[in-house]
C-alpha positions in Angstrom: 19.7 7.0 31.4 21.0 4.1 29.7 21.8 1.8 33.0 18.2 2.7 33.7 16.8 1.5 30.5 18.9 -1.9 30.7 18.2 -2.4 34.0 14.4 -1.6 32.8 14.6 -4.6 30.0 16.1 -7.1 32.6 13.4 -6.5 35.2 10.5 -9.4 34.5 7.1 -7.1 34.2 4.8 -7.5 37.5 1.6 -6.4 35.1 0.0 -9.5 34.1 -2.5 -9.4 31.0 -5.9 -10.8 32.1 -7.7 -13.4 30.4 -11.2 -11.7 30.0 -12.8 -14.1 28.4 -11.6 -16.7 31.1 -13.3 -15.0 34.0 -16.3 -14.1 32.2 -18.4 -16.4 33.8 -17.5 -14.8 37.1 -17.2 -11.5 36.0 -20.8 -11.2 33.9 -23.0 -12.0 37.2 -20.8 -9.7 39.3 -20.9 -6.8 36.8 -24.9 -7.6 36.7 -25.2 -7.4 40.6 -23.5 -4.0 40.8 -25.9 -2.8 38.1 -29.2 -4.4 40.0 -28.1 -2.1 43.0 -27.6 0.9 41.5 -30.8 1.0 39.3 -32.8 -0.3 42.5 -32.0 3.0 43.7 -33.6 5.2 40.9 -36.1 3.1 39.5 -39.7 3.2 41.1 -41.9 0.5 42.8 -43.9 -0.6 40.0 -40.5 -0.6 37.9 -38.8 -3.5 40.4 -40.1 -6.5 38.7 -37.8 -5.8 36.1 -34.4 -6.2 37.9 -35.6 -9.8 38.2 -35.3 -9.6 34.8 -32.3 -8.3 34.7 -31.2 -10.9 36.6 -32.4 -13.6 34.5 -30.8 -12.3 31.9 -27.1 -11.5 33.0 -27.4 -15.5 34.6 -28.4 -16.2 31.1 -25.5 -13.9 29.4 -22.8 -16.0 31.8 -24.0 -19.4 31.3 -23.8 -18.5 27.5 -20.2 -17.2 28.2 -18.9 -20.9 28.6 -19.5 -21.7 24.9 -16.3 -19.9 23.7 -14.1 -22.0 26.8 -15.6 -25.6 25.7 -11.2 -26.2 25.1 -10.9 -25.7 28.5 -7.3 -25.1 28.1 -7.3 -21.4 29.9 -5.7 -20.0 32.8 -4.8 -16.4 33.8 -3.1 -14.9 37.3 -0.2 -16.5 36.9 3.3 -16.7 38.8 6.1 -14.6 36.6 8.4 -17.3 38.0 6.6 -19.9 37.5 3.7 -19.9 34.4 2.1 -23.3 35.7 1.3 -21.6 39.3 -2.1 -19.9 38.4 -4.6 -18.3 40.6 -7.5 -19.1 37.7 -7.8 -21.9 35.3 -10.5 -22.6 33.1 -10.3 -26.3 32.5 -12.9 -28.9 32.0 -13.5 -29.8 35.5 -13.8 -25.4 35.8 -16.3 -25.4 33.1 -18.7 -28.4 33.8 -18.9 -26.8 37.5 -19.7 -23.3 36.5 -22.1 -25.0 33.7 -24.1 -26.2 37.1 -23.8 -23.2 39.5 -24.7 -21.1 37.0 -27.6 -23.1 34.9 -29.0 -23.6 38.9 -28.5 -20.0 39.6 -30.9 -19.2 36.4 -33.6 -21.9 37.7 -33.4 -20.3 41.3 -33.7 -16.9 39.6 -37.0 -18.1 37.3 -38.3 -19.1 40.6 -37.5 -16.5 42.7 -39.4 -13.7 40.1 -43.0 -15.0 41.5 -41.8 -15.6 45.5 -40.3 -12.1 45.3 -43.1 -9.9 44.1 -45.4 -12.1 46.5 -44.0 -12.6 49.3 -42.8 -8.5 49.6 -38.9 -9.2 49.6 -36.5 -6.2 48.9 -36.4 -6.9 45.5 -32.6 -4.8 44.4 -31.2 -6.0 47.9 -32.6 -10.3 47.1 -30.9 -9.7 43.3 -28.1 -8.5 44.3 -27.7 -10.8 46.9 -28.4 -13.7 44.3 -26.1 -13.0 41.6 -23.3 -11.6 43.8 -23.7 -15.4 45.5 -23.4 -17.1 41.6 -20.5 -15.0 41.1 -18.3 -16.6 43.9 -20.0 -20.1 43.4 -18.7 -19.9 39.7 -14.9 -18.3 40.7 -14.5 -21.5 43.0 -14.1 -24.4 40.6 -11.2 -22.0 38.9 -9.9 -21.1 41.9 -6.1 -23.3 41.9 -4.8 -21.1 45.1 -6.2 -21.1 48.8 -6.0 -17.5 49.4 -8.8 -17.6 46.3 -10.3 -20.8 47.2 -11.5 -18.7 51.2 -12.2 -15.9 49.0 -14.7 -17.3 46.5 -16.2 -19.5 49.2 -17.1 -16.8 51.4 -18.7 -14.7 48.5 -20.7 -17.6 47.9 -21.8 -17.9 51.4 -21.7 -14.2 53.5 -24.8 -13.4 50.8 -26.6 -16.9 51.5 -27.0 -15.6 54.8 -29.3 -12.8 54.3 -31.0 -14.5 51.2 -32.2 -17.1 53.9 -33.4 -14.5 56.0 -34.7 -12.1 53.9 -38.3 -12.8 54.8 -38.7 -9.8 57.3 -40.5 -10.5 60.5 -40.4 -14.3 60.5 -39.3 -15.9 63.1 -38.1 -19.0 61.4 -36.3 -17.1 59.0 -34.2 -15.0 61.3 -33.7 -18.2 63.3 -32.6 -20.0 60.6 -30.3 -17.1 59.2 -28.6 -16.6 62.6 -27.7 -20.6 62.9 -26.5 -20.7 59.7 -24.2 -17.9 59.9 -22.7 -18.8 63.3 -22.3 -22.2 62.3 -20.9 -21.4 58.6 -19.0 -18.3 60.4 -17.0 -21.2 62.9 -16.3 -23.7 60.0 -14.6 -21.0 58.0 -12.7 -19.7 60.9 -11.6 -23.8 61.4 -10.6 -23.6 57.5 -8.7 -20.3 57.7 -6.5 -21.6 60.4 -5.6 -24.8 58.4 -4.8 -22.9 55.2 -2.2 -20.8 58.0 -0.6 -24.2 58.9 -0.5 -25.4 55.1 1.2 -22.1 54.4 4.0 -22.2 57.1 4.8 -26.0 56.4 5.2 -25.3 52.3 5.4 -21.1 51.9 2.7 -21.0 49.2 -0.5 -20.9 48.7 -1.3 -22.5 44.9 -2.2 -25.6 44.9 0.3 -27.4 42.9 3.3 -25.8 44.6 1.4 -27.1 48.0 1.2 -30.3 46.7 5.0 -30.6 45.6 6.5 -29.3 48.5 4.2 -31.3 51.0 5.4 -34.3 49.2 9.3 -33.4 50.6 7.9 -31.1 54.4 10.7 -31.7 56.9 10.6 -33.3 59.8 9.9 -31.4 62.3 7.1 -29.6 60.0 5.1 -33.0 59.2 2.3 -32.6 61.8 1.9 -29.0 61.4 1.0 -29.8 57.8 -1.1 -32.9 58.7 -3.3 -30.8 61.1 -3.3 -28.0 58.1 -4.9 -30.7 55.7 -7.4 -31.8 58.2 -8.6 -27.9 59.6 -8.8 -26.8 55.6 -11.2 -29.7 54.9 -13.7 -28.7 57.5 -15.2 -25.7 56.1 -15.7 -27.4 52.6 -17.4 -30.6 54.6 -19.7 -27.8 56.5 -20.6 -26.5 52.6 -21.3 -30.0 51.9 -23.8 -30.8 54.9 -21.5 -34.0 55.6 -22.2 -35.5 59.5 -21.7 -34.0 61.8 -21.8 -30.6 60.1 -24.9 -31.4 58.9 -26.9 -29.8 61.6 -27.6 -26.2 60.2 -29.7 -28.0 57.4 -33.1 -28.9 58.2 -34.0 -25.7 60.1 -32.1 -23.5 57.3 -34.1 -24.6 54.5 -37.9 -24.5 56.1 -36.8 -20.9 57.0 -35.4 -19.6 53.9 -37.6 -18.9 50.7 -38.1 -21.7 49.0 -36.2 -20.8 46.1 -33.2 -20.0 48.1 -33.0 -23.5 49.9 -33.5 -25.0 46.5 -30.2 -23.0 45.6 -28.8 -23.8 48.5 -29.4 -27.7 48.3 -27.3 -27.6 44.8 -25.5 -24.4 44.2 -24.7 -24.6 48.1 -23.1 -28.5 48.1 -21.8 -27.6 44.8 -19.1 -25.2 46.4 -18.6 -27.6 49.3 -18.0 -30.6 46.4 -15.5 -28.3 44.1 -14.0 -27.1 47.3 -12.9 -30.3 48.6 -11.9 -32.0 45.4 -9.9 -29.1 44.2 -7.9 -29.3 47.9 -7.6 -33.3 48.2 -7.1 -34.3 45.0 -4.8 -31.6 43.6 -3.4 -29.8 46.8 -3.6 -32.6 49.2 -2.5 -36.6 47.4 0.4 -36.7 49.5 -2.2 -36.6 52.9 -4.2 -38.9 50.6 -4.1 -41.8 54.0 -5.0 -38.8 55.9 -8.3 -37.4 54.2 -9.0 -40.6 51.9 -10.4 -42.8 55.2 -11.8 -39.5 56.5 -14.0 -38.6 53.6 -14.7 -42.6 53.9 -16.4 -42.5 57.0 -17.8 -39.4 56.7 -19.8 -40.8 53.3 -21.1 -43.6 55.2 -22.2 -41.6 58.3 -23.8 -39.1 56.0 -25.9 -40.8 53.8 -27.1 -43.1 56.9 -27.8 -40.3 59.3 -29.7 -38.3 55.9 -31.9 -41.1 55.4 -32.8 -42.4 58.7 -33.9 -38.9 59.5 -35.8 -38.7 55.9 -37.6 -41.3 57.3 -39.1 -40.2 60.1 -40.6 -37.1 58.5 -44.5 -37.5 59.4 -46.7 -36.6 56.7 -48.8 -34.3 58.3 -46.2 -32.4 60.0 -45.8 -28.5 59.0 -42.7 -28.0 56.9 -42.5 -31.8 56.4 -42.0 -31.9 52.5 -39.3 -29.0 52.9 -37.8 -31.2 56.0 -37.8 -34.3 54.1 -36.2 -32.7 51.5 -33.5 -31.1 53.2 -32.2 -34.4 55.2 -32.7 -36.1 51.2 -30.1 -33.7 50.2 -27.9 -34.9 53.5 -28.4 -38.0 52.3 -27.5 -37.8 48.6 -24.5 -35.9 50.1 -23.2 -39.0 51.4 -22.9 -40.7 47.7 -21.4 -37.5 46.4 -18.7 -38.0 48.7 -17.6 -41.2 47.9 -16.3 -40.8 45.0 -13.6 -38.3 46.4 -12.5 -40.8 49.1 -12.2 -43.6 46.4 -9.6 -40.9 44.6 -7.4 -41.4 47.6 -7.0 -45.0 47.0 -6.7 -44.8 43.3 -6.5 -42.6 40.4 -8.1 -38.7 40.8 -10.1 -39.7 37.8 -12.7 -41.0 40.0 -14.2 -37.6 40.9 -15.5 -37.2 37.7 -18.6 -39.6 39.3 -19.1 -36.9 41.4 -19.3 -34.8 39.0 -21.6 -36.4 36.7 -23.8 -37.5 39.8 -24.1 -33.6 40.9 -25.3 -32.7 37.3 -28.1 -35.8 38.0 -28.8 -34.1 41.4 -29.0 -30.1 40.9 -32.1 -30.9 37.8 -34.2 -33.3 39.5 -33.5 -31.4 43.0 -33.8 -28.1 41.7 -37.0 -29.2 40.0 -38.6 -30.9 43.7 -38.2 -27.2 44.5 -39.8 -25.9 41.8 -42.6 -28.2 42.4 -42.8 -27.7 45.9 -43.2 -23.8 45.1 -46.2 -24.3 43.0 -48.0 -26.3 45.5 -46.9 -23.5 47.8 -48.9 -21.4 46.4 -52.1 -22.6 47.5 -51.1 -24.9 50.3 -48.5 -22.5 52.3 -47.6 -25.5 55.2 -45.6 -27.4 53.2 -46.9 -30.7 54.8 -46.4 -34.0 52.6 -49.8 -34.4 52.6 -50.8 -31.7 51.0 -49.2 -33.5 47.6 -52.3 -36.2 48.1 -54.1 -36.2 44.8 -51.8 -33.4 43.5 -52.3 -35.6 39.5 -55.8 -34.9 39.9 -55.5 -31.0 39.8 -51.9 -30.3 38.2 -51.0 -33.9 36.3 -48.1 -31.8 34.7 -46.6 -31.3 38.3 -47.7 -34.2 39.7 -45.9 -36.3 36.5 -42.9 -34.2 36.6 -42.6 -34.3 41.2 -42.6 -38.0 40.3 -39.7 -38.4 37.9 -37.7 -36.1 39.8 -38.4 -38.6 43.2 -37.6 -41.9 41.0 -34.5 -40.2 39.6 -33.2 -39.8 43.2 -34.5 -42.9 43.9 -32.6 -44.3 41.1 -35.8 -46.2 39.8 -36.9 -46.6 36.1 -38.0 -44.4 34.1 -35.3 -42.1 35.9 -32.8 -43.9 34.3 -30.2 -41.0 34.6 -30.2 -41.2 38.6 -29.9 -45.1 38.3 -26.6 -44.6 35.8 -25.7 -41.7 38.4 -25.6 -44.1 41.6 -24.2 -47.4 39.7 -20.9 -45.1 38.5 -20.4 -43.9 42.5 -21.1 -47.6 43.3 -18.5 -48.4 41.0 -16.2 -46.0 42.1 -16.0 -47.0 45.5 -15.4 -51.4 44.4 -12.8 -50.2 42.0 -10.9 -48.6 45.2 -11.4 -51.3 47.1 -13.7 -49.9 49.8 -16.1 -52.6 49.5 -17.4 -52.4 53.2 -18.6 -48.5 51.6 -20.2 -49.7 48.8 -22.8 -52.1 50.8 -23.0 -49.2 53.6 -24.7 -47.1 50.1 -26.2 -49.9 48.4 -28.1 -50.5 51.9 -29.4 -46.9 52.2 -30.3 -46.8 48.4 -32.5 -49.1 49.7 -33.7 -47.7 52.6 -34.4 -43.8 51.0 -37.1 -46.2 48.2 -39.2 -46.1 51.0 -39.6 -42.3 51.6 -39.5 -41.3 47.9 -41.8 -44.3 46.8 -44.1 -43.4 49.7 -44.1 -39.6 48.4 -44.6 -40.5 44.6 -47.8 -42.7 45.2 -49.4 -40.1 47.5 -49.5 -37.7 44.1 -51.8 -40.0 42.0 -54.0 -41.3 45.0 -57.9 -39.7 45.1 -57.9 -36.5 47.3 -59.7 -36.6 50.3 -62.9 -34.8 51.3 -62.7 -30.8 50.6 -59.3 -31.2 49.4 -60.8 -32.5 45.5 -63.0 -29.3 45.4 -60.0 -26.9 45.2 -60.3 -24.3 42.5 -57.5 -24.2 40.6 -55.2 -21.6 40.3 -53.5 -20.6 37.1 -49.6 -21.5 37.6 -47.0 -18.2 37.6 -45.3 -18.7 34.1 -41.9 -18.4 35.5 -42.8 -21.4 38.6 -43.9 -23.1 35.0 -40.6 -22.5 32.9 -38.5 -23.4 35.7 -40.2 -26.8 36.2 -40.4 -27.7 32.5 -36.5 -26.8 31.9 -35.8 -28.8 34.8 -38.6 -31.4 33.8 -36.9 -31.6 29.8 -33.3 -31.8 31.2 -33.9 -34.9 33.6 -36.0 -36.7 30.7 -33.1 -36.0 28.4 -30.5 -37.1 30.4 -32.1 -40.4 31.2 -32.9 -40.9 27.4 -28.8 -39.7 26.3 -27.0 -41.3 30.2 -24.2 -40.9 28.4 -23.7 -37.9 28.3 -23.2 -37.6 32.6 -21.4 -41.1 31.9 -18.2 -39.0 29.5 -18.0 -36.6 32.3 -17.8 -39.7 35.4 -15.4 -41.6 32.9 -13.2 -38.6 31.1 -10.3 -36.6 32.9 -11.2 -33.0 33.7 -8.1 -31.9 35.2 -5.4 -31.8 32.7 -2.7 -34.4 32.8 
């Protein structure tokens, strides 16, 4: 008995306490999910608008949840051997992520009360679907292993998949599902294959031990672990929409709901973003020659390709506004990558642009969305033209369409997407990629024509029939959605320095 007690108190304890207040951002929409399913069950028809409330309110209850971590000097899941390997860390980077999955989950959500009670969706199954999405968009920025990393990635994406084609009996929505998924299904596959190579070149999966040992791999183990680095990358660069997995975009958004390809144009590149940083710049600097002129040329293709196809978008064209949108969001995905390619040529500081430029992006995006789901409303085709006089019946809209165009524009009086795009220009000089910096300063200029065309259709006079529309009172929730969208753009422009601290501080600790 007593060789058994000593050999009890010399044995290191395989129990690990879990930090609960750490993963409460994860764990609060999760817990909500389970909860939206099981009262859909019991609860009768007229009863199911309020598990859209619900929902609202546990995305609510986890954004509120990141108060307490503002330190962001957490982590939990950790190695017994070694404390500094952790599965989940809640550091600044962590928290200023989950701050944007989860604020953008709550706009989608707002949005997504009206188009769900009109448009006849399963409402327990889209909820569900929703927040079990937010739950693995918020556990990737915290994820620090790759086993996690695949993990939260595809609990982001396997419920995208039916969100987008949720809309029984539509063609384009099943189409657009069915793409999606096989495309999204092959890049993971790609990824899961590299993170098997990365693993038998190192023998671990958390991200600093990967990034010490692949600093000493032998020999005879080197291009294993290069073509590791590459494969890993591609399923992030799919989430991303960066050329040449781009493709699955345009089609996926005019089929989903509208809300749901809002999400996916922020919440969605926000999980490919996070991804890749958290695997380049903390797994990966060794590789940094490898992925750094990758991620180069694949920020210049991006944004070039996005915009040259924004441009073609004909006006009267069904689905036009939702097209031009969606190659916009290619498009601003070219910039966002930049910064993470200039890391590879300096210091990993440099992602914070990113950052700061995705906060710009997912509240003037999000609120295009929101817009563009008012105007739905009466005008289901979704053509640009149908925004032709919008300030004479809805100048609210129409005021608030505008300054979320100029901010992506990065015109006055959006000054926060003109602060966004100088710090990503800068990034990119103070690396030295100079020949990237006049490939985006070129298609900033190029994308003013499309958005500038857009903004001065809203104030021009309508035309024939179009000015006698009666007008239809505005779903408070559509409203909501674009005035905390609308408040938050007009704020950040008036305070840019508050998205400048995050594109000049250090989020990962040093």
């Amino acid at each position: 008995m007593t060789a058994l007690t000593v050999l009890a108190a010399d044995t290191p304890s395989l129990v690990q306490s879990v930090d609960w207040l750490a993963i409460a951002p994860v764990v609060v929409p999760a817990a909500v999910a389970l909860v939206v399913l099981i009262a859909d069950l019991f609860v009768s028809e007229r009863a199911k608008p309020a598990l859209g409330w619900i929902s609202v309110a546990g995305l609510a209850a986890a954004t509120a949840t990141l108060l307490p971590l503002r330190a962001g000097d957490r982590s939990t899941f950790c190695l017994i051997g070694d404390p500094a390997a952790c599965s989940y860390t809640a550091d600044h980077f962590t928290l200023v992520v989950q701050f944007l999955v989860l604020a953008g989950a709550l706009v989608t959500a707002l949005l997504s009360v009206t188009a769900v009670r009109d448009t006849r969706m399963p409402a327990g199954e889209y909820w569900f679907l929703l927040l079990s999405s937010a739950a693995g968009a918020a556990l990737l920025p915290a994820s620090r292993d790759l086993a996690t990393l695949i993990v939260a990635l595809e609990v982001a994406s396997l419920p995208a998949f039916a969100l987008v084609g949720m809309r029984r009996g539509d063609r384009l929505s099943s189409e657009a599902a069915l793409k999606f998924f096989l495309s999204s299904v092959t890049a993971t596959a790609v990824s899961l294959m590299g993170v098997s190579f990365v693993y038998a070149a190192t023998g671990s999966l958390h991200l600093t031990q990967v990034a010490d040992r692949l600093e000493n791999v032998p020999g005879q183990l080197d291009t294993l672990a290069m073509a590791g680095v590459a494969l890993t990358l591609v399923g992030f660069a799919f989430k991303t929409a960066a050329v040449p997995f781009h493709f699955w975009v345009p089609d996926t958004y005019v089929g989903a709901p509208l809300p749901i390809a809002g999400y996916l144009s922020v919440i969605g590149k926000a999980v490919g973003f996070t991804g890749l940083i958290l695997v380049t710049v903390i797994a990966f600097p060794s590789y940094s020659g490898i992925w750094g002129p990758a991620l180069a040329v694949l920020a210049a293709l991006t944004m070039t390709l996005g915009n040259a196809a924004a441009l073609r978008q004909s006006a009267d064209r069904p689905n036009s506004a939702v097209r031009l949108l969606a190659w916009s969001s290619v498009g601003q995905a070219g910039y966002l990558l930049v910064p993470i390619a200039a890391a590879a040529y300096s210091e990993r500081d440099q992602i914070g642009s990113t950052v700061a430029y995705a906060l710009m992006y997912a509240a003037v995006n999000l609120g295009a969305f929101a817009v563009a789901a008012l105007v739905a409303r009466t005008k289901p085709l979704h053509r640009i033209s149908d925004y032709r006089g919008l300030y004479a019946e809805r100048p609210a809209a129409a005021l608030s369409l505008a300054f979320f165009l100029l901010c992506l524009a990065g015109l006055p009086p959006g000054i926060i997407g003109l602060f966004a795009k100088v710090t990503v220009f800068r990034s990119a000089v103070d690396a030295g990629l100079g020949w990237l910096a006049v490939v985006m300063a070129v298609n900033v200029v190029v994308a003013l024509y499309y958005y500038l065309r857009w903004t001065a259709l809203l104030f021009r006079t309508p035309e024939g029939a179009e000015a006698e529309v009666e007008r239809t009172k505005a779903p408070w929730p559509v409203t909501a959605a674009i005035a905390v969208t609308a408040v938050t753009a007009v704020v950040l422009s008036g305070a840019p320095q508050l998205v400048l601290r995050v594109a000049s501080g250090s989020l990962f600790p040093q």
